[in-house]
C-alpha positions in Angstrom: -6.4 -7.1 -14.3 -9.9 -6.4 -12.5 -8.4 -3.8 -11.1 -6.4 -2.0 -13.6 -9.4 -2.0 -16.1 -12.0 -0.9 -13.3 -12.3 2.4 -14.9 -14.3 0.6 -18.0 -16.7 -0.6 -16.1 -17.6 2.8 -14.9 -17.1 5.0 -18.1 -19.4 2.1 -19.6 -22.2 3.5 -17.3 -20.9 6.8 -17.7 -21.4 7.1 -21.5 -24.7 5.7 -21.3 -26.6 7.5 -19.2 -24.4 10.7 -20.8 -26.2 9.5 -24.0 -29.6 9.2 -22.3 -29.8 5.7 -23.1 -32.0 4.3 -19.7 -34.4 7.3 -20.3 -34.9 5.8 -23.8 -35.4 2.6 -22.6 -37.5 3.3 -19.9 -41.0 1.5 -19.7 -41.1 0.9 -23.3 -40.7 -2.3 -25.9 -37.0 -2.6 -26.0 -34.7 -1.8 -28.8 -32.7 -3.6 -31.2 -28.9 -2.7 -32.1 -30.2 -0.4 -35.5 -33.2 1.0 -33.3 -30.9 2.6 -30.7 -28.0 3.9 -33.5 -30.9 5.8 -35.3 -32.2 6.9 -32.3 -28.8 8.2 -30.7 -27.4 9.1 -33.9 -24.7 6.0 -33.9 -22.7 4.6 -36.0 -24.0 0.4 -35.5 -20.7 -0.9 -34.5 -20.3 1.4 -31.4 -24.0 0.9 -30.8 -23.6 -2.9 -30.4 -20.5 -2.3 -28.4 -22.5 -0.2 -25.8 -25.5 -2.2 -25.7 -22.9 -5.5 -24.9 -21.2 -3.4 -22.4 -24.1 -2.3 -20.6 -26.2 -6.3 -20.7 -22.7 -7.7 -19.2 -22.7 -5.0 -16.8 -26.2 -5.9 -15.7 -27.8 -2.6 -16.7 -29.6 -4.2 -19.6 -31.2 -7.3 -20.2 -32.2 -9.0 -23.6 -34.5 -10.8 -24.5 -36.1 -11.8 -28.2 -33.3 -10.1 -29.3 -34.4 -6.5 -27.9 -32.4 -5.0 -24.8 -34.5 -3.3 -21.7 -33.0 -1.8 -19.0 -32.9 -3.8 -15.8 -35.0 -3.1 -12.6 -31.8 -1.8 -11.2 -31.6 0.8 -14.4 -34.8 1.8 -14.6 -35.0 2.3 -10.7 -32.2 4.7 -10.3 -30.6 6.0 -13.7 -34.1 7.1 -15.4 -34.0 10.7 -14.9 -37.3 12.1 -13.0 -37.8 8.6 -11.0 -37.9 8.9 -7.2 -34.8 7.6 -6.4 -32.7 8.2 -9.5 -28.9 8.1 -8.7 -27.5 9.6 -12.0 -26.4 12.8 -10.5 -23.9 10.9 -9.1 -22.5 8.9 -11.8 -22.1 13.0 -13.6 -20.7 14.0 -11.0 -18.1 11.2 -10.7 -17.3 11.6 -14.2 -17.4 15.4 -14.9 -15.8 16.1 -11.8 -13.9 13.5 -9.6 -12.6 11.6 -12.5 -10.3 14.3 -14.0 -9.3 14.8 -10.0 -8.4 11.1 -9.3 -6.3 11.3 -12.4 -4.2 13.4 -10.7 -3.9 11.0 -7.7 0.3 11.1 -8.0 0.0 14.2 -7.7 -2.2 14.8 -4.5 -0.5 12.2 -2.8 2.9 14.0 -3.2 1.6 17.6 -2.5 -1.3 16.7 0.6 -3.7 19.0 -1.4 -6.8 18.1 -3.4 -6.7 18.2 -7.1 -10.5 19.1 -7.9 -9.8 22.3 -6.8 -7.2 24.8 -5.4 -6.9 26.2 -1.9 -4.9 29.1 -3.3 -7.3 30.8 -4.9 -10.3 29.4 -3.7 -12.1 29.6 -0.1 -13.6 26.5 -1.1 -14.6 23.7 -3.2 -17.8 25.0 -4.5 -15.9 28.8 -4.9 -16.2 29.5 -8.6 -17.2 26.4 -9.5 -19.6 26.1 -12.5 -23.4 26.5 -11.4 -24.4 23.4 -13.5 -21.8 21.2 -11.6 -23.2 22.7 -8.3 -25.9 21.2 -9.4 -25.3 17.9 -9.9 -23.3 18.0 -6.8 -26.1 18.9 -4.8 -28.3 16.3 -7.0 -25.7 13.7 -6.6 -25.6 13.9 -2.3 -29.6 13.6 -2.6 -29.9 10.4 -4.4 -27.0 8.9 -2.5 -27.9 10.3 0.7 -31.9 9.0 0.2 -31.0 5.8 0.1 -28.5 6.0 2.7 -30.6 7.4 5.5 -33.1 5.0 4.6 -30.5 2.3 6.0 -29.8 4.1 8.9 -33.2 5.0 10.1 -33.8 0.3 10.0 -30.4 0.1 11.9 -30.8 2.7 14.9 -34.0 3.3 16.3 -34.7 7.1 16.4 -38.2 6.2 18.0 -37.8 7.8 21.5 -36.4 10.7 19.6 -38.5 13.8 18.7 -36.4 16.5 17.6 -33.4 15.8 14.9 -31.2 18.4 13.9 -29.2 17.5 11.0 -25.5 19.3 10.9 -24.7 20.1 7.4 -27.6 18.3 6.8 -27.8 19.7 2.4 -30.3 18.8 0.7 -32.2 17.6 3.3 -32.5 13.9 1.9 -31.6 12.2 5.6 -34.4 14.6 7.1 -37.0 13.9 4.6 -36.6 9.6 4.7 -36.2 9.6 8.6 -39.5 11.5 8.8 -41.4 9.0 6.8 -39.9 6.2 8.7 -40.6 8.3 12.4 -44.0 9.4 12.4 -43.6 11.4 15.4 -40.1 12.8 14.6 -39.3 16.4 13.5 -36.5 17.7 11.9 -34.1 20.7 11.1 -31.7 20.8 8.2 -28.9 23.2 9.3 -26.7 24.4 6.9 -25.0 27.2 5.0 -28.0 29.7 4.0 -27.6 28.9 0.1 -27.9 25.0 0.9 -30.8 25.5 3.0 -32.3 27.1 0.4 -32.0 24.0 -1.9 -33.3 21.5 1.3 -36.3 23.9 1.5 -37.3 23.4 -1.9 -36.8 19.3 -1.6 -38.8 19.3 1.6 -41.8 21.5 0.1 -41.5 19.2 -3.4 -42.0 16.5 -0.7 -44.9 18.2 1.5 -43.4 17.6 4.9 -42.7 21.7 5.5 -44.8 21.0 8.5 -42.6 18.8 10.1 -38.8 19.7 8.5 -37.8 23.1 8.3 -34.6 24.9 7.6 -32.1 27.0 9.7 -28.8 28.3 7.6 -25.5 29.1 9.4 -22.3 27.2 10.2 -22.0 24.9 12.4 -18.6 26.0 13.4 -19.9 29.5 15.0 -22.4 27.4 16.8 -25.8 24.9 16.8 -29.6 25.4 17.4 -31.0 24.4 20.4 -34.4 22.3 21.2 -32.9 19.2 20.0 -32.5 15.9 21.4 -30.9 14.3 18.5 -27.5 15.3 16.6 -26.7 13.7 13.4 -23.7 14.0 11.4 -23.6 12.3 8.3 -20.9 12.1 5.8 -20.0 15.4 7.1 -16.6 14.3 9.7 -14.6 13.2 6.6 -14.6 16.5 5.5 -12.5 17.9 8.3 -9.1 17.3 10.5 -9.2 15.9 13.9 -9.4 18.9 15.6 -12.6 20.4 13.5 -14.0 17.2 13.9 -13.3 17.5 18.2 -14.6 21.0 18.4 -17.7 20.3 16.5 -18.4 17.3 18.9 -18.1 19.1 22.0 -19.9 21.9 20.4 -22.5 19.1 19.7 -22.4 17.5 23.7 -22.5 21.2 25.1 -26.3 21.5 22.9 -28.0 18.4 23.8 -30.0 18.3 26.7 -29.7 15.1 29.0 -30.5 11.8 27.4 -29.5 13.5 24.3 -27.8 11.8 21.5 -25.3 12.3 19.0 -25.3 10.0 15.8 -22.5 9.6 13.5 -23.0 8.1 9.9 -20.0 7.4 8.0 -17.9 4.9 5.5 -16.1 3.8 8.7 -12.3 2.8 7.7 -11.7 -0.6 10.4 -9.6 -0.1 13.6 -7.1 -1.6 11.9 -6.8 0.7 8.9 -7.1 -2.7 6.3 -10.1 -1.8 4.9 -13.4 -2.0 3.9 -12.3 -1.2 0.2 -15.3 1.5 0.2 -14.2 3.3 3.3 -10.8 3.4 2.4 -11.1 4.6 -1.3 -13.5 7.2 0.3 -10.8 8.4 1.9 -8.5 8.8 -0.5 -11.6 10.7 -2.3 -11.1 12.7 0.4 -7.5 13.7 -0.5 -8.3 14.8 -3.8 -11.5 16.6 -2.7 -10.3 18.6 1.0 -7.3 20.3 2.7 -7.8 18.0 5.9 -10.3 15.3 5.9 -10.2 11.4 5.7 -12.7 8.7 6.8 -12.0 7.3 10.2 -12.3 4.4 12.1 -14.9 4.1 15.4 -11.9 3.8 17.6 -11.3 7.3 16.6 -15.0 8.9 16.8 -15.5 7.3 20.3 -12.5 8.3 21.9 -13.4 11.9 20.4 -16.8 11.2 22.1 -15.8 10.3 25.1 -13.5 13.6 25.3 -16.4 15.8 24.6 -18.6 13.7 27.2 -20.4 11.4 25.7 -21.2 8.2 27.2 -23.0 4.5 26.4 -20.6 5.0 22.9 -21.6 2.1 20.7 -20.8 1.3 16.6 -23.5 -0.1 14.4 -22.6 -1.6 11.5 -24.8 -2.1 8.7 -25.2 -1.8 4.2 -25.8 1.6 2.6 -24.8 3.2 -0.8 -23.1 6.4 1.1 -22.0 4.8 4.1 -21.5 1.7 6.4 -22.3 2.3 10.0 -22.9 4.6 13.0 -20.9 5.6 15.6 -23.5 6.6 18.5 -22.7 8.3 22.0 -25.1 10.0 25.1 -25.2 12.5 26.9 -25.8 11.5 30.5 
């Protein structure tokens, strides 16, 4: 039953912060069932029903008969805070929900369902600008958070220069820096996406310490780095992408050099975690080849390209659960 009704849970979430309903609650007195259905123009009942759903859900509380938003709420679905998250919960429901719905479909055919390879060179080809968006919005918050993780569970400290492949936004660049005093940092990415990390890092003030470089990663890599990271970018792509790009990677690093790869890792065995392995089926509905692998696979694809001392850390992050880390003698 938990499973088949998971869907309310999340449209629940959906609807409210559609309806703006955190933002309305945020640092204020509360509100009462008839105080929020004048307010968002609702009729009482459905107003109840949504203030219920949201307290069981732990995204309100109530108390003396007024509901507030939780610390959780008010941290990361009020629009403008520093770590707000809502970009991905539109983005999950403008976007990926209509694709999972044709799960059947994509299973039977091997080709996503958000978007079609025929006529498009990509997902973001044609897409609609306000989606784009809340794509790029969406990777931010979750990638914030995430890099934040990573940065307590490997120690970047005898690093100095980190060049992030396909590194967006520039969220993992940004949260490392603050953690590594004396790191530095390159976003490298398509021109247009470096464009949009350029204007997080300067909204940030670190344009001293990150800057930006655009191309593609699969004509070639910047040099003067001593540390790669990939993250959340393998599940994009087939094996033998993901194998070129690594020895691309090992063939740019100086000696001592490493190479960091942040992922959902699926488990050797290929019985879970229930993240990685829904991630991966993401993946079928969102690109031609990729899926989330396990560290079995990464190392043994580091090891090809070179890379030695290959090690997995495991550890908790919104975006992703580990790193799979290899050196270059």
């Amino acid at each position: 039953m938990a499973l088949s009704t998971g869907f309310w849970a999340f449209k629940t979430l959906a609807a409210a912060h559609d309806l703006h309903l955190f933002d309305h609650l945020s640092g204020g007195a509360g509100t009462t069932i008839a105080e929020l259905a004048e307010a968002l123009a609702l009729h009482p009942r459905p107003a109840e029903m949504l203030l219920t759903g949201c307290a069981a859900l732990g995204l309100l509380e109530k108390t003396d008969g007024r509901y507030r938003n939780t610390s959780l709420s008010e941290t990361y679905l009020v629009r403008g805070k520093p770590y707000y998250f809502g970009g991905f919960v539109q983005m999950a429901d403008k976007r990926l929900y209509a694709g999972w719905g044709k799960l059947t479909e994509a299973l039977r055919a091997n080709r996503p369902t958000t978007w079609d390879p025929a006529a498009q060179s990509s997902l973001f080809e044609g897409e609609d600008p306000m989606m784009l968006a809340l794509f790029w919005e969406a990777m931010h918050s979750m990638s914030t958070m995430s890099a934040r993780k990573l940065g307590e569970a490997v120690d970047l400290s005898h690093f100095r220069r980190l060049l992030d492949i396909g590194g967006g936004s520039g969220a993992y660049d940004i949260e490392l820096c603050k953690q590594y005093r004396d790191l530095r940092a390159t976003v490298f990415d398509l021109p247009y996406v470096a464009e949009i990390a350029a204007g997080k890092i300067a909204e940030v003030g670190l344009t001293d310490r990150v800057d930006t470089v655009g191309g593609s990663f699969f004509d070639g890599l910047p040099e003067g780095h001593d540390v790669h990271l990939l993250s959340m970018i393998l599940h994009d792509w087939d094996e033998a992408k993901n194998r070129a790009l690594l020895g691309r990677s090992f063939k740019t690093l100086p000696s001592g050099g490493a190479v960091v790869i942040s992922e959902l890792l699926v488990d050797n065995e290929k019985s879970g975690p229930v993240p990685a392995a829904l991630m991966s089926l993401n993946m079928l509905i969102e690109t031609e080849g990729g899926r989330n692998y396990t560290p079995a696979e990464y190392s043994a694809w580091l090891e090809e390209a070179g890379f030695r001392q290959i090690e997995t850390i495991w550890f908790d992050a919104p975006a992703v659960n580990g790193a799979v880390i290899g050196r270059k003698p």
